[in-house]
C-alpha positions in Angstrom: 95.7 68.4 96.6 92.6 70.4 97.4 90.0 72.0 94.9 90.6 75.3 93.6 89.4 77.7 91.5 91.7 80.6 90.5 90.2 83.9 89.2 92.6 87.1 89.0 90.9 90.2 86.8 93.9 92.3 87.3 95.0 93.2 84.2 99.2 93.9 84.6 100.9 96.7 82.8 104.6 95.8 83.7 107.4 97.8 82.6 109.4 101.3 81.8 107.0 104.1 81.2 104.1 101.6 81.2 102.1 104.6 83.4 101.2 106.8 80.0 98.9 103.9 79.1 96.7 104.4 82.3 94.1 106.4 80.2 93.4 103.4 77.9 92.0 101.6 81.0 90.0 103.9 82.3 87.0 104.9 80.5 87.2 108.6 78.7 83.6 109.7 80.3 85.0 108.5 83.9 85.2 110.8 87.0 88.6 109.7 88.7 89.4 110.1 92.4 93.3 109.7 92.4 94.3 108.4 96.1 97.7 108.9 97.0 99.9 108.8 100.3 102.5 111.4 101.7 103.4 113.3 98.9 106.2 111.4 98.0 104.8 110.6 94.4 105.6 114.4 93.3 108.9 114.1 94.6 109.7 111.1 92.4 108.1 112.1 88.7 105.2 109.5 89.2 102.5 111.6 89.9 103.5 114.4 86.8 103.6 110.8 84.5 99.8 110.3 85.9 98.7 113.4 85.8 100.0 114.0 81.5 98.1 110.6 81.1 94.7 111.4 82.2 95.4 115.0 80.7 92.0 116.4 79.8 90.2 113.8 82.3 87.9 115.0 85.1 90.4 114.2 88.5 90.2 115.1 92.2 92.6 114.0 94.5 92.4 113.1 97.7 95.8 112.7 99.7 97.1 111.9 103.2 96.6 107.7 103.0 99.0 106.7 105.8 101.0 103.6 106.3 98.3 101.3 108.1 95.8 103.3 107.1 93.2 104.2 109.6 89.5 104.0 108.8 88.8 107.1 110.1 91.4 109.2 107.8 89.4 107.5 104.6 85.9 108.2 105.2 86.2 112.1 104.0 87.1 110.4 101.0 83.6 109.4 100.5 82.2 112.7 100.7 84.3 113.8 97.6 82.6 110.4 96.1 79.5 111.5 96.8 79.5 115.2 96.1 81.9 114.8 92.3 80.0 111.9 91.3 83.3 109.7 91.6 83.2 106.5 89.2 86.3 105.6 88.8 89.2 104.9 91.9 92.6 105.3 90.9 95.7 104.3 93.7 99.0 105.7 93.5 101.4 104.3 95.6 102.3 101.2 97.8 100.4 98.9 99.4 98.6 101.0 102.4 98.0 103.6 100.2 95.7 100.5 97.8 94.3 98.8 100.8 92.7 102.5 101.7 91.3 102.8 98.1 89.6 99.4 98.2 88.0 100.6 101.5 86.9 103.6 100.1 85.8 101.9 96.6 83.9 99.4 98.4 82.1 101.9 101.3 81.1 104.2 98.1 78.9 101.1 96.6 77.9 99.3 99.8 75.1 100.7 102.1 76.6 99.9 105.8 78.8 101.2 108.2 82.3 100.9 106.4 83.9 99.2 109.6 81.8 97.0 109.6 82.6 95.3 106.5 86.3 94.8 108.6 85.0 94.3 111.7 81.6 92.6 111.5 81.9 91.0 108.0 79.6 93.0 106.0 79.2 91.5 102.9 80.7 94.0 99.8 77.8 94.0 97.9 79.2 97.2 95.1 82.3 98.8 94.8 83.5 101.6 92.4 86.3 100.2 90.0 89.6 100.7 90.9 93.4 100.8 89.1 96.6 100.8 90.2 100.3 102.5 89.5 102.2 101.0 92.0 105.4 102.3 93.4 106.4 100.5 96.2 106.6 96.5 95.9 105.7 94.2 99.0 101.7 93.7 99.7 100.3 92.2 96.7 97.4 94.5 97.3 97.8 95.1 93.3 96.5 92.1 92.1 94.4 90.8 94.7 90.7 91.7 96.3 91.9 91.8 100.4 92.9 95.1 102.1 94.3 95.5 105.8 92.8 98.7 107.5 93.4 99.9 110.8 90.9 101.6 113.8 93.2 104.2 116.0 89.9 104.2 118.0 89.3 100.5 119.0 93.2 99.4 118.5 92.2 97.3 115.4 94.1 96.0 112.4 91.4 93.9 110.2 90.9 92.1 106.6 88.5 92.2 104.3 88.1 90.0 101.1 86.0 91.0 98.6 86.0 89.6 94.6 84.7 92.9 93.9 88.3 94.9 95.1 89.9 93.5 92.4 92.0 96.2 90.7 90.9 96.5 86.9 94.1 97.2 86.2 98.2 97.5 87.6 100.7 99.2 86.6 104.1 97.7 88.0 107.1 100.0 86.4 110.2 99.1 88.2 111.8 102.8 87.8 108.8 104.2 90.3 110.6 102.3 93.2 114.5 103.7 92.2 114.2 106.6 94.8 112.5 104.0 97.7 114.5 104.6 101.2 116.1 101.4 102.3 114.0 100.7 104.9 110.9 100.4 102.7 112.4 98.8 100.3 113.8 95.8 103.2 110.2 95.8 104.5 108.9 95.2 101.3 111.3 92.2 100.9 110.2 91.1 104.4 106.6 91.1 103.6 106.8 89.0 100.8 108.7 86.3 101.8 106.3 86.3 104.4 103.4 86.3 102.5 105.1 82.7 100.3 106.2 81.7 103.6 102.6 81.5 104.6 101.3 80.0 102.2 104.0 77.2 101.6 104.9 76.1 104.9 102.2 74.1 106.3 102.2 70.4 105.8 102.6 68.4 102.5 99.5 68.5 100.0 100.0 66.9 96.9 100.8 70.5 95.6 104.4 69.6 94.2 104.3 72.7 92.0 102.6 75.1 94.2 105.7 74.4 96.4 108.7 74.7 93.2 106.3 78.2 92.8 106.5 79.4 96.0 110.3 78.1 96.3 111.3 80.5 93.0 109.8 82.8 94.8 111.5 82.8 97.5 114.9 81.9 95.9 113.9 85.0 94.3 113.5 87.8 97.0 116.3 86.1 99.2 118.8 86.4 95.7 117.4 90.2 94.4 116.3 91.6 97.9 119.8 92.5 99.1 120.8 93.6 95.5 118.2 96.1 95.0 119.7 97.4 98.7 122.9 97.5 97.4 122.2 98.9 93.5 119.0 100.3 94.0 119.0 101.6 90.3 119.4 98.6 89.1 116.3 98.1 86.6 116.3 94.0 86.5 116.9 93.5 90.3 113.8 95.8 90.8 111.5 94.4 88.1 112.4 90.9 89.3 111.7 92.2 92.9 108.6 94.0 91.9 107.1 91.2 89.9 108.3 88.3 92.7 106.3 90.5 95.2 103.0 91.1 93.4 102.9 87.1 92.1 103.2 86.3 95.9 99.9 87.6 97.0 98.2 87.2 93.9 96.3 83.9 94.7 98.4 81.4 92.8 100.4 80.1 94.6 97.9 79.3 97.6 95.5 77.4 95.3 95.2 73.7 96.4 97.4 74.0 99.9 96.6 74.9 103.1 97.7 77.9 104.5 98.9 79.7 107.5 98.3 83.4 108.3 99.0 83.0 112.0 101.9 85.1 111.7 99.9 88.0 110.2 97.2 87.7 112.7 100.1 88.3 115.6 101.7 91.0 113.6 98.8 92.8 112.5 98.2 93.2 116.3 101.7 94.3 117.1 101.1 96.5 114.6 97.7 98.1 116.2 99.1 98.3 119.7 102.8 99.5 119.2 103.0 101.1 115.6 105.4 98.1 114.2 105.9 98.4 110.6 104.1 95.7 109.1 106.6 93.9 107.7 109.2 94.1 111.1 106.3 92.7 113.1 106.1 89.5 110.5 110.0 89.2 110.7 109.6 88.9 114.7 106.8 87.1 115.0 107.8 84.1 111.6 110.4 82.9 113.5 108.6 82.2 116.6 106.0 80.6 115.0 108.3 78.2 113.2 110.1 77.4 116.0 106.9 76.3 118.5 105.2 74.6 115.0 108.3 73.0 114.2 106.9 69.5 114.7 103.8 69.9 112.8 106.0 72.1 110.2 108.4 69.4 110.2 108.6 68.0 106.7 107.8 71.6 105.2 110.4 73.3 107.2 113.2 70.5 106.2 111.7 70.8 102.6 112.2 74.9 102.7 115.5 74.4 104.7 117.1 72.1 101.8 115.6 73.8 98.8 116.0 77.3 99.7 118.9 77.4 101.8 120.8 74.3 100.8 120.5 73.0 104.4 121.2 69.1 104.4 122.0 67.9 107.9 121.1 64.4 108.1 120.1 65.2 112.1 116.6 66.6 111.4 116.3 68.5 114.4 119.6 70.1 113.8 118.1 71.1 110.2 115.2 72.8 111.1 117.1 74.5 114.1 119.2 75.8 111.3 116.6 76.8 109.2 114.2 78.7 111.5 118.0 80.0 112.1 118.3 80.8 108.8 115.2 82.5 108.1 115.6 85.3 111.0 119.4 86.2 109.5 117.9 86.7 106.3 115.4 89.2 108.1 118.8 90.6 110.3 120.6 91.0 106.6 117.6 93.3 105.6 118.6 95.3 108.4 114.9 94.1 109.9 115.4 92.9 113.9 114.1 89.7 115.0 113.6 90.4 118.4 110.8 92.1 120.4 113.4 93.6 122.7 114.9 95.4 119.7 111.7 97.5 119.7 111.7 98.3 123.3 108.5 95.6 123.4 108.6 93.7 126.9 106.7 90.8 127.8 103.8 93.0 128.9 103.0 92.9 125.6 101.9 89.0 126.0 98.7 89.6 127.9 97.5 92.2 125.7 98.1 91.0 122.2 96.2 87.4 123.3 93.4 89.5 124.7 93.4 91.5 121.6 93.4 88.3 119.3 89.7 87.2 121.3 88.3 90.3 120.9 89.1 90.0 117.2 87.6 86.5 117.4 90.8 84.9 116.2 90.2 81.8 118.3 91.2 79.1 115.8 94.2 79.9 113.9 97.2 78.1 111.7 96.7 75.6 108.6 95.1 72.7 110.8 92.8 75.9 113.2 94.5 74.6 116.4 96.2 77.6 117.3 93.9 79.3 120.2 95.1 83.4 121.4 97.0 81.5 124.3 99.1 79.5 122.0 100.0 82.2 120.1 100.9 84.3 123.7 103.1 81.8 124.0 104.6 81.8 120.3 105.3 85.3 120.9 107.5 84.6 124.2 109.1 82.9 122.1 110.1 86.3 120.5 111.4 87.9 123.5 
């Protein structure tokens, strides 16, 4: 088992009307810039909760933060930084929506180019604090430092990492995702048992409880994800799904283990080049990974097979074939297809998404970095 060191600042607020005690986390003097998506925050009650608990607080608002967001829809933000004297960043929504206000809290602090930071690795060197109230579970972005932006322009969808992007605070109240649509909700599913999925199957590490972690996780989502489909009010399926989700990005469970992320890397390019949800382009591309890794996945795939799906077949091969099986018909239960076909993607997509990878100088991939572009051009023909 490798070295690690955990560090999470996040501080959780988890619970029913957990929202009115945002103002005891943010300082009283503090200039708040309240980022939010589509609007669909006044529809629901969550932003009138936010806005009776910073009542008498200096807030602007800045609205419009799209799923994916693209870099060049945040920047105005940081003119309304500049010109209210901003100290204070405050995301209200799902996972997009926090990803664009760690972009915007770290170009507000950090003296370069803000793509750069994605694109050329610009080291973070400020960024303004930031909380949470979180109303759509699935990225983890709440309680971790990384943030996925996208570049309309160039056809990007990058990651940065910073310490600094931390959220000081995250409020996860189950009753904010009660009026979700189905689809978000089954993408949100998707995307974290991706994101354990990642993490977990790789190749034996000494990390016996990292793995019973990650498995409770996933028992988790694969038990409460189609219940909070079919009873969406249902206030334990959605806290149990809400807190399953955030503890799967969090760092914890990836301390001491290798870990994947090839899948990601694919999907965030699907993503850039044909508008994929995030989480559909992880649910095609998983499978296919598994399935040409399946010999260097071996014993963790016949580990996740047994302990997650009860899969005992005492021919191996026929075990994993049944698990990778497994694994996409969870993904179909969601109402999430498998299949590139099933988004009207052809194999003309091969070419470009390996050429893509290069330019994005993802040249060494997977948990052992021997998965070239090519390989993974040929992963996704697998997905056909």
């Amino acid at each position: 088992m490798r070295n690690f060191n955990f560090q999470n600042p996040t501080r959780i607020l988890f619970g029913r009307g957990q929202i009115e005690n945002i103002a005891d986390e943010i300082p009283a003097d503090a200039r708040i810039l309240l980022v939010a998506g589509s609007g669909s925050i006044r529809k629901n009650g969550v932003l009138e909760q936010v806005t009776k608990a910073l009542a008498g607080r200096t807030v602007h608002e800045f609205w419009g933060v799209s799923p994916n967001p693209d870099i060049a829809a945040l920047l105005p933000a940081l003119s309304i930084v500049r010109d209210q004297s901003i100290d204070f960043v405050l995301a209200v929504g799902g996972g997009s929506v926090i990803d664009g206000a760690k972009l915007i809290a770290a170009a507000a602090r950090t003296e370069v180019d803000p793509w750069s930071i994605l694109a050329k690795g610009a080291r973070v060197t400020g960024a303004l604090p930031l909380g949470v109230v979180l109303t759509l579970p699935a990225t983890g972005s709440e309680s971790n430092g990384a943030a996925a932006i996208s570049n309309k322009e160039t056809g990007q969808k990058l990651v940065f990492v910073s310490p600094l992007c931390f959220p000081r605070f995250a409020v996860l109240d189950p009753e904010t995702t009660f009026s979700l649509p189905p689809r978000q909700v089954s993408n949100g599913i998707a995307d974290a048992f991706v994101h354990v999925l990642e993490q977990y199957l790789t190749y034996p590490a000494g990390g016996a409880l990292s793995d019973r972690l990650a498995e409770a996780l996933l028992l988790t989502l694969k038990e409460q994800g189609p219940l909070a489909l079919s009873d969406p009010q249902n206030y334990e399926v959605r806290a149990n799904l809400m807190w399953a989700a955030s503890l799967s990005l969090n760092g914890l469970i990836g301390q001491g283990v290798p870990q994947d992320w090839t899948t990601h890397h694919i999907g965030h390019e699907l993503t850039a080049q044909y508008g994929l949800d995030h989480a559909r382009s992880l649910a095609v591309v998983l499978p296919a990974v598994l399935e040409a890794r399946r010999q260097q996945k071996a014993e963790k795939l016949l580990q996740f097979g047994a302990r997650v799906f009860g899969i005992r077949d005492s021919d191996q091969a026929e075990a994993i074939d049944t698990t990778i099986a497994q694994t996409a018909a969870f993904f179909e239960s969601l109402g999430i297809p498998t299949r590139l076909s099933a988004y009207g993607i052809g194999e003309e997509a091969i070419p470009l998404i390996v050429a893509k990878l290069k330019a994005s100088r993802r040249l060494r991939m997977g948990e052992r970095l021997d998965i070239t572009p090519d390989a993974a051009g040929t992963m996704l023909s697998l997905a056909l």
